[in-house]
C-alpha positions in Angstrom: -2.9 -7.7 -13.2 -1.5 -8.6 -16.8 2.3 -6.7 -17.6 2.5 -4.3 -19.6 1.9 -4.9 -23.7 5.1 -2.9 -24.2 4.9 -4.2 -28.0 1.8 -3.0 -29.2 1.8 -0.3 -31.1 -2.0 0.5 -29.8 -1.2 1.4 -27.2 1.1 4.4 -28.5 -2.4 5.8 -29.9 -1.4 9.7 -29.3 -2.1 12.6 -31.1 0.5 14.0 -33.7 1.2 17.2 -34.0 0.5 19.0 -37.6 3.1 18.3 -40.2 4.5 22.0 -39.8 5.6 20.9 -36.5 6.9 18.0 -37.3 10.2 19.0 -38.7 11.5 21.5 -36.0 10.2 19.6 -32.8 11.8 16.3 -34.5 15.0 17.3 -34.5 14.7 18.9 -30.9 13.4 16.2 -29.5 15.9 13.8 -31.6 18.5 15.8 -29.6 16.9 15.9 -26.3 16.0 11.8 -26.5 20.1 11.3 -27.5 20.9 13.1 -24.8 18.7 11.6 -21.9 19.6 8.2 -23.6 23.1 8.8 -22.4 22.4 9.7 -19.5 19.7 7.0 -17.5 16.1 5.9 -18.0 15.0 7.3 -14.5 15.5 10.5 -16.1 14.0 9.8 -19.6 10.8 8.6 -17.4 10.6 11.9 -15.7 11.6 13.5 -19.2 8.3 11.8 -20.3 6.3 12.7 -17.4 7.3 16.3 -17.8 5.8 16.3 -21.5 2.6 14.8 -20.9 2.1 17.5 -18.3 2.9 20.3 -20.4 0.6 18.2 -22.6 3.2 18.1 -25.2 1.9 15.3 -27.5 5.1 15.5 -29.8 7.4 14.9 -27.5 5.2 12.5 -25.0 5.0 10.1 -28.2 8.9 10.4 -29.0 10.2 9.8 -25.2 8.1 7.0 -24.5 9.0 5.7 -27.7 12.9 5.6 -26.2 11.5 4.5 -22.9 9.7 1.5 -24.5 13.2 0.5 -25.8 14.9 0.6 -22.1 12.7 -1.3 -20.2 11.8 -4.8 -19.0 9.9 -6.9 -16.4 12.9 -9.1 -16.0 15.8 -6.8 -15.9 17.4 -4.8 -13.5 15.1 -2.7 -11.0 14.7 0.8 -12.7 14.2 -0.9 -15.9 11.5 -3.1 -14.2 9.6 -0.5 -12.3 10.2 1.9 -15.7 7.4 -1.0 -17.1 4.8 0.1 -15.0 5.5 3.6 -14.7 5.2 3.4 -18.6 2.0 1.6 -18.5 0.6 4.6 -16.2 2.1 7.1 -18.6 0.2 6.0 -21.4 -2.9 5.3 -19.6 -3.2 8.7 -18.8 -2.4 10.1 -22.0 -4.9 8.3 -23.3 -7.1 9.1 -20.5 -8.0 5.7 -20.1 -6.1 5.2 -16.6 -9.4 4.4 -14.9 -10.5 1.6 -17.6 -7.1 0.4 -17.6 -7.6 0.2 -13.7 -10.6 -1.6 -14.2 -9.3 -4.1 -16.7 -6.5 -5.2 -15.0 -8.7 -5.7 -11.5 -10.7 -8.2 -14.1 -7.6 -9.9 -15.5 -6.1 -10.4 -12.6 -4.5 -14.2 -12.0 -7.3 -16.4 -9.9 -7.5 -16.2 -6.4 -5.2 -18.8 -5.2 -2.6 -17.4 -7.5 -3.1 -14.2 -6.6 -2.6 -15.5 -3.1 0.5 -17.5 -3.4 1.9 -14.2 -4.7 0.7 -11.9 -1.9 2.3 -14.6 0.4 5.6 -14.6 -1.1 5.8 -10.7 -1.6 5.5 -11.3 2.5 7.9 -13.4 2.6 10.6 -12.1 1.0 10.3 -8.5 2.1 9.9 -7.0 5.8 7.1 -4.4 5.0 3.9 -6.4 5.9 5.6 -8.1 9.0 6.5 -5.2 10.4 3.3 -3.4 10.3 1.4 -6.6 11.7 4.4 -6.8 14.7 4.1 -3.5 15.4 0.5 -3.3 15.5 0.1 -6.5 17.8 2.8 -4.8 20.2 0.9 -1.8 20.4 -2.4 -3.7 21.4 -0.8 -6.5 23.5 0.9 -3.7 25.8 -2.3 -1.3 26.1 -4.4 -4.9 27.0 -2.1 -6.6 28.9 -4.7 -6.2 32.0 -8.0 -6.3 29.9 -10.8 -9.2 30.5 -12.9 -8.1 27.9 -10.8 -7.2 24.2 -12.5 -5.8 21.3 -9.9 -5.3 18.3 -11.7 -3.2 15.1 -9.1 -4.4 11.8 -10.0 -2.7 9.1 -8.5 -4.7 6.6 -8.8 -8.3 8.0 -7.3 -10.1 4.8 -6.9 -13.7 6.3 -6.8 -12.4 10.0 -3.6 -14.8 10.2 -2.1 -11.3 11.8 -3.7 -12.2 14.8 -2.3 -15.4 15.7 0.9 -14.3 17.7 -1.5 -11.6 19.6 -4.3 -14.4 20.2 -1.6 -17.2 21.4 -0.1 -14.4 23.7 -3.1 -13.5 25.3 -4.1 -17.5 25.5 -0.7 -17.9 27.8 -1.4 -14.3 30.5 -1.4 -15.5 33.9 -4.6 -15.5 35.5 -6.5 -16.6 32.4 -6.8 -15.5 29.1 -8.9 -12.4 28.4 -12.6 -13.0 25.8 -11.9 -11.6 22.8 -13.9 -10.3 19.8 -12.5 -9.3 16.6 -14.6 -7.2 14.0 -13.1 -7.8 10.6 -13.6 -5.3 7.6 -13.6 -6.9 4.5 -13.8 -5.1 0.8 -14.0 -6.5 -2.7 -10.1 -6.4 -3.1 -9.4 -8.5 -0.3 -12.4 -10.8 -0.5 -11.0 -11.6 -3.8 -7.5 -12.6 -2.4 -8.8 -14.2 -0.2 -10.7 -16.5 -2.6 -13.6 -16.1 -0.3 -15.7 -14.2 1.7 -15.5 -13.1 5.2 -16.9 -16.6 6.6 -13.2 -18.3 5.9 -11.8 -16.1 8.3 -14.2 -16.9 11.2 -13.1 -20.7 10.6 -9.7 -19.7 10.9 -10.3 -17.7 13.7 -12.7 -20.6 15.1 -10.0 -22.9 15.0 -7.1 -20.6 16.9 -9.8 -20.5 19.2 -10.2 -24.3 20.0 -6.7 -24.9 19.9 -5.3 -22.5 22.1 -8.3 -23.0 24.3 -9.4 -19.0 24.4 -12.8 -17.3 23.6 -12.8 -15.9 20.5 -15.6 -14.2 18.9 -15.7 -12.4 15.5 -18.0 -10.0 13.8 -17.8 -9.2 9.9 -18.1 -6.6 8.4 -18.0 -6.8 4.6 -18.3 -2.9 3.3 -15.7 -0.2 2.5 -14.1 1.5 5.2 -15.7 4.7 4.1 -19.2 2.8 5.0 -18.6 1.8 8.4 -21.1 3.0 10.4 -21.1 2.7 14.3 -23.8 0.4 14.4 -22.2 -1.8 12.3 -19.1 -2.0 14.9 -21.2 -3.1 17.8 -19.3 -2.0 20.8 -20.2 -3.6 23.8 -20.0 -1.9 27.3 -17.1 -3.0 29.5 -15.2 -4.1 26.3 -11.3 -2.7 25.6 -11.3 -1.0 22.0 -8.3 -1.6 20.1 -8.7 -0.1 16.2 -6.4 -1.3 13.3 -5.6 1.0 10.6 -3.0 -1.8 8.8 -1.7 0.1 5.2 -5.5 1.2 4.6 -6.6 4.6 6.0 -5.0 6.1 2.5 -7.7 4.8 0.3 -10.4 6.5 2.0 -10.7 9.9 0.6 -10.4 13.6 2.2 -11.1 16.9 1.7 -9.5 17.1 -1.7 -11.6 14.1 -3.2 -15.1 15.0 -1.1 -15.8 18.4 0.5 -17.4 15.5 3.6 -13.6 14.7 4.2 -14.5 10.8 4.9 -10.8 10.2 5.9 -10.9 12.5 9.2 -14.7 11.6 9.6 -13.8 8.5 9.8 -11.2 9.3 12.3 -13.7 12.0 14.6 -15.8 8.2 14.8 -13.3 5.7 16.0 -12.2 8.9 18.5 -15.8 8.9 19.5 -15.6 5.1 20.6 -12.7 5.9 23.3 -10.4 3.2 21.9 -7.5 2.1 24.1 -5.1 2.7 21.2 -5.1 3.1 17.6 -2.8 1.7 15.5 -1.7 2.9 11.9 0.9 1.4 9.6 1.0 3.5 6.0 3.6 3.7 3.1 5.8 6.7 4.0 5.1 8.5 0.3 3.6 11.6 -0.3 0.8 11.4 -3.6 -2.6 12.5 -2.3 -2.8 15.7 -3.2 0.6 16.4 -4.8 0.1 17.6 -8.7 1.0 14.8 -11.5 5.1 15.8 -11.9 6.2 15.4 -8.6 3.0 12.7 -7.7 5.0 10.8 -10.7 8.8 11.4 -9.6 7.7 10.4 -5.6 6.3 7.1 -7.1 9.2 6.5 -8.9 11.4 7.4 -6.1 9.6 5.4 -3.7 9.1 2.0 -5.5 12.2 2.3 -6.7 13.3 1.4 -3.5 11.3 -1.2 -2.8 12.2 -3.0 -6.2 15.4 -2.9 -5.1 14.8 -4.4 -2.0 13.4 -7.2 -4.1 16.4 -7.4 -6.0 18.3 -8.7 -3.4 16.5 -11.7 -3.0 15.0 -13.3 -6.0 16.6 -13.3 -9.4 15.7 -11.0 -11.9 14.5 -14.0 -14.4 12.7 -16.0 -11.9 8.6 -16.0 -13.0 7.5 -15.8 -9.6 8.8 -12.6 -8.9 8.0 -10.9 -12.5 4.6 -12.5 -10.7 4.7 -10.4 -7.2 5.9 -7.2 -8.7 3.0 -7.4 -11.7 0.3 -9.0 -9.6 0.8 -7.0 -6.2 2.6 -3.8 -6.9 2.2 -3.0 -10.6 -2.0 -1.8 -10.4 -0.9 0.2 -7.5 1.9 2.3 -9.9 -0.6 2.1 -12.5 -3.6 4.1 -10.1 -1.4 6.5 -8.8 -0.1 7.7 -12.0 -3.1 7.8 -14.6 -6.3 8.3 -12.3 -7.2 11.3 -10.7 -10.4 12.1 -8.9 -12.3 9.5 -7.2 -11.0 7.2 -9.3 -7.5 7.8 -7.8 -7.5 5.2 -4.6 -4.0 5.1 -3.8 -3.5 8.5 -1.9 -0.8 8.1 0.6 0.4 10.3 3.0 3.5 11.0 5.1 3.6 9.9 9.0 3.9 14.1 9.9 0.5 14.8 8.0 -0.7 11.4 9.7 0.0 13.1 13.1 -2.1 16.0 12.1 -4.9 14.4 11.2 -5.2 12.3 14.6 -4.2 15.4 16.5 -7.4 17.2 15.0 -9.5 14.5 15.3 -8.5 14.0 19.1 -6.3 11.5 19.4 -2.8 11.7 21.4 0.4 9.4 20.6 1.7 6.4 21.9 5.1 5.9 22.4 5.4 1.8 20.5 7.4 -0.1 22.7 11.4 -0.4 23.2 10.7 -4.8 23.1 9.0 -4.4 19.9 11.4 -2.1 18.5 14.0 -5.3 19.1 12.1 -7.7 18.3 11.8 -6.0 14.3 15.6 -5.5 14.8 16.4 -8.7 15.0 13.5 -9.8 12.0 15.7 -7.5 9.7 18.9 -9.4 10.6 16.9 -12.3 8.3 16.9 -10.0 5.2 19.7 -7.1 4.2 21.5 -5.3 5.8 20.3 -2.5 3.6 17.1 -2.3 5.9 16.8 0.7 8.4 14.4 0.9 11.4 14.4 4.6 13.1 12.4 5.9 15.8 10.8 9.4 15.5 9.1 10.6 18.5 7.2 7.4 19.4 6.8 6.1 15.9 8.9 3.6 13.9 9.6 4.0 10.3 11.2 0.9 8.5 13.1 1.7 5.1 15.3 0.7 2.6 18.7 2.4 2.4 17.9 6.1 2.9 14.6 6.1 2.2 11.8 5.3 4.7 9.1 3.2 3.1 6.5 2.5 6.2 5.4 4.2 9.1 3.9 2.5 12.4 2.2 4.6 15.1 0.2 3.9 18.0 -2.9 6.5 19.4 -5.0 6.9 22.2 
């Protein structure tokens, strides 16, 4: 996606009040702007976000006029993620968060760019590696005496994820297991990918050959939400593994569509007897949480991980102005100024998580104590200002003192 056009004046196309307003609100919001000034821009954000609620034009137009002075894509993390969270502010006043959504998903860098960027967001931060270590520690242990290993992923990306989990299984004694891997594909990751599904089966093809282990794949190139259990091709005999890697939360639920497709979707994979489940979400709470505190959990949460960004590229440096506007910045942007069905990014929190895999069936696995180590010693390679904590069987990796992902493992 394209940054922010913080200096156009179009884009501060609000309503004004009528001029018998004008002279009282001024000077109260003159005040109230001075003050907040003084204080930080986190709190003029939520100042601002507060207005546009009430649906106070006057004093939307006048904060976000102050805000537009504080921020920056190169400066320090508030004032970077203050960018964004000002974009989404005046998308939805303008109630033009869903074209701006769209826009942005056609202006976005191409697809080799885009995935240099992805790549380097994974490099320098811990979130995608520990999803895609604790998922393939979840399915090594509940396959480890399996001939026949089916693993669903319902977001395949470049199915590179599987390597470690393939070269494992390639090295069990007695002979490695066959293995089939149905990958999921939508638009979003196709277009990452600069390709369709068919460069993943030549990546997987190759693994194959050179770790000398059957490997068969199946794509699937729909939306979660249209998976249907023909599509999945289950075999009899087969071991079902199911990946649910930092996806599950765009498919919507009872509060988008009365035919809840998030739990239906759940009731189906329970309906397949999987060996285990695995699910790795951001640990944020803005599906169904009304626009104030939807806004202030955003800003709390990627707060956080612009911080943890901080720490290891400069603040200056285009490539990571790149990974934040590119890879994070369209995210903010959704969560903030669409609502509806247009509103994709609806996380939830791992206890909600539970209860939806408790209703649909499903019982917990405790992830394992080596994996737990093993992403111990992968955050010795970044900050010390990571945190890994186990709550009953799950694993939640954060930054500081807040948690930022959840891993969990079901049967």
């Amino acid at each position: 996606m394209l940054g922010p056009d913080l200096d156009n004046p179009a884009m501060y196309n609000v309503t004004s009040p009528k001029e018998d307003q004008i002279s009282s609100e001024s000077e109260r919001w003159k005040c109230l702007v001075g003050i907040i000034s003084r204080g930080d821009l986190k709190e003029l954000l939520c100042a601002c976000a507060k207005a546009i609620e009430n649906n106070d034009m006057y004093a939307a137009e006048s904060l976000m006029a102050e805000s537009r002075q504080m921020v920056s894509v190169s400066g320090d993390p508030i004032q970077r993620l203050g960018a964004y969270m000002l974009e989404g502010l005046i998308a939805r006043l303008a109630s033009s968060g869903s074209s701006i959504y769209k826009a942005l998903r056609c202006k976005e860098p191409a697809s080799a760019a885009l995935l240099s960027y992805m790549h380097l967001l994974y490099e320098i931060c811990p979130y995608f590696k520990f999803g895609y270590m604790s998922a393939n520690g979840a399915i090594a242990e509940a396959m480890k005496d399996e001939n026949k290993i089916h693993i669903i992923d319902f977001l395949i990306a470049q199915g590179s994820q599987w390597i470690i989990l393939i070269m494992a299984l390639a090295s069990r004694p007695g002979g490695p297991p066959h293995i089939r891997i149905t990958g999921i594909d939508d638009p979003v990751s196709k277009y990452a990918r600069g390709d369709g599904l068919e460069a993943v089966g030549r990546r997987l093809a190759a693994i194959s050959q050179k770790f000398n282990i059957l490997v068969e794949f199946n794509p699937i190139p729909v939306f979660a939400p249209d998976v249907t259990l023909e599509m999945l091709g289950v075999r009899p005999g087969e071991a079902l593994a199911v990946n649910f890697p930092l996806q599950l939360h765009h498919t919507p639920d009872e509060s988008v569509d009365l035919n809840n497709p998030r739990d239906g979707l759940l009731r189906m994979i329970k309906s397949l007897n999987p060996k285990v489940v695995t699910l790795v979400e951001q640990e944020s709470n803005t599906n169904t949480a009304a626009f104030l505190p939807r806004f202030v959990e955003t800003l709390n949460y990627y707060l956080a991980m612009f911080e943890s960004i901080d720490v290891t590229m400069p603040r200056d440096q285009k490539e990571r102005i790149n990974v934040e506007q590119h890879c994070l910045a369209r995210d903010i942007v959704n969560v903030i100024a669409c609502e509806g069905r247009e509103r994709v990014e609806r996380h939830e929190l791992l206890g909600k998580w539970r209860s939806r895999f408790t209703m649909a069936g499903f019982r917990q696995c405790t992830l394992s104590s080596y994996v737990n180590s093993v992403i111990r010693n992968l955050l010795r390679c970044y900050s010390d200002h990571y945190t890994l904590v186990e709550t009953d069987g799950a694993m939640l990796l954060g930054w500081k003192d807040r948690a930022l992902v959840s891993a969990s493992a079901w049967h």
